[in-house]
C-alpha positions in Angstrom: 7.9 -30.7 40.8 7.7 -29.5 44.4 5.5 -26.6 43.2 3.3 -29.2 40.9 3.2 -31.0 44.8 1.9 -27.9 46.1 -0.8 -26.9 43.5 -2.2 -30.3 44.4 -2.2 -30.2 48.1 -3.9 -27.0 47.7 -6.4 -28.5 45.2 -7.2 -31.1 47.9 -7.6 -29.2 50.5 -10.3 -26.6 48.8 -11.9 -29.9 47.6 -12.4 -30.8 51.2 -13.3 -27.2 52.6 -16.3 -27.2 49.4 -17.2 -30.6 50.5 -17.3 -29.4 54.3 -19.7 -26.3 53.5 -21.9 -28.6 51.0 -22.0 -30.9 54.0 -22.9 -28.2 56.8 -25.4 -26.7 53.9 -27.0 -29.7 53.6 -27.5 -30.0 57.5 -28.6 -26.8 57.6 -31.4 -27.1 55.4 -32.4 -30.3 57.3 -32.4 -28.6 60.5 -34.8 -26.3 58.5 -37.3 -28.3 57.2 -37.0 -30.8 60.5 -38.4 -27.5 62.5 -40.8 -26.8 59.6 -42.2 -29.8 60.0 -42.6 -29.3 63.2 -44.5 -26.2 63.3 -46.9 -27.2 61.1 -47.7 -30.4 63.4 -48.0 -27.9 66.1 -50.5 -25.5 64.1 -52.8 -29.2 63.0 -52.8 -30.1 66.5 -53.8 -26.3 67.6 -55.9 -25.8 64.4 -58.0 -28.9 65.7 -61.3 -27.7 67.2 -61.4 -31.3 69.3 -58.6 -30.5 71.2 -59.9 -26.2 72.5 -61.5 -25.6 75.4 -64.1 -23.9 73.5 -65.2 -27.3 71.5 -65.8 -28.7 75.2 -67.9 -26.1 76.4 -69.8 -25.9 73.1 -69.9 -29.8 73.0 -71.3 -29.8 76.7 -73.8 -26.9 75.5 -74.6 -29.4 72.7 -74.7 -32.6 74.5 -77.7 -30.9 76.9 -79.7 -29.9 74.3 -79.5 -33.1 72.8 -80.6 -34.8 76.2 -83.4 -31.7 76.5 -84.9 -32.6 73.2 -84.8 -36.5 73.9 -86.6 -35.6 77.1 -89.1 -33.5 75.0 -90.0 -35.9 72.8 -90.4 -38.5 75.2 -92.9 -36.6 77.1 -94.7 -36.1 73.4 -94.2 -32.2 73.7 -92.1 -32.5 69.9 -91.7 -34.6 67.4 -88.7 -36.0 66.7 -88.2 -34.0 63.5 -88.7 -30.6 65.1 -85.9 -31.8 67.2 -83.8 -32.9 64.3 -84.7 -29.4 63.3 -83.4 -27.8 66.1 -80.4 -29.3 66.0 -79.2 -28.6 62.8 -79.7 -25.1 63.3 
């Protein structure tokens, strides 16, 4: 009977150290996809051309010509559909 006793305590206790590595599995892969997540936040955020330094510059660049060709067609130099033009290229 005490060896019966034994084979059970033993039982238990690799029951526990399985549930223990299932549990520090589980966290593990968590961890994992938690940092995953993570990265690809970091690459949307860095993949967004809003948020570079070039967009700004270009955006400034773009912003003038926009203000040039209003100033063109003001003055009756273009049309506004050569300037529509212009801009989409």
């Amino acid at each position: 009977e005490e060896e019966d006793d034994d084979t059970e305590e033993l039982l238990r206790e690799l029951e526990k150290i399985k549930k223990e590595r299932a549990e520090e599995k589980e966290r593990q892969e968590r961890e994992n996809m938690e940092l995953q997540e993570q990265k690809r936040q970091e690459e949307i955020a860095t993949g967004n051309p809003l948020l570079h330094k070039d967009f700004s510059v270009k955006r400034s660049i773009g912003l003038a010509l926009t203000e040039s060709l209003d100033e063109l067609i003001q003055a009756g130099k273009i049309t506004p559909q050569l300037a529509m033009k212009v801009l989409v290229q």
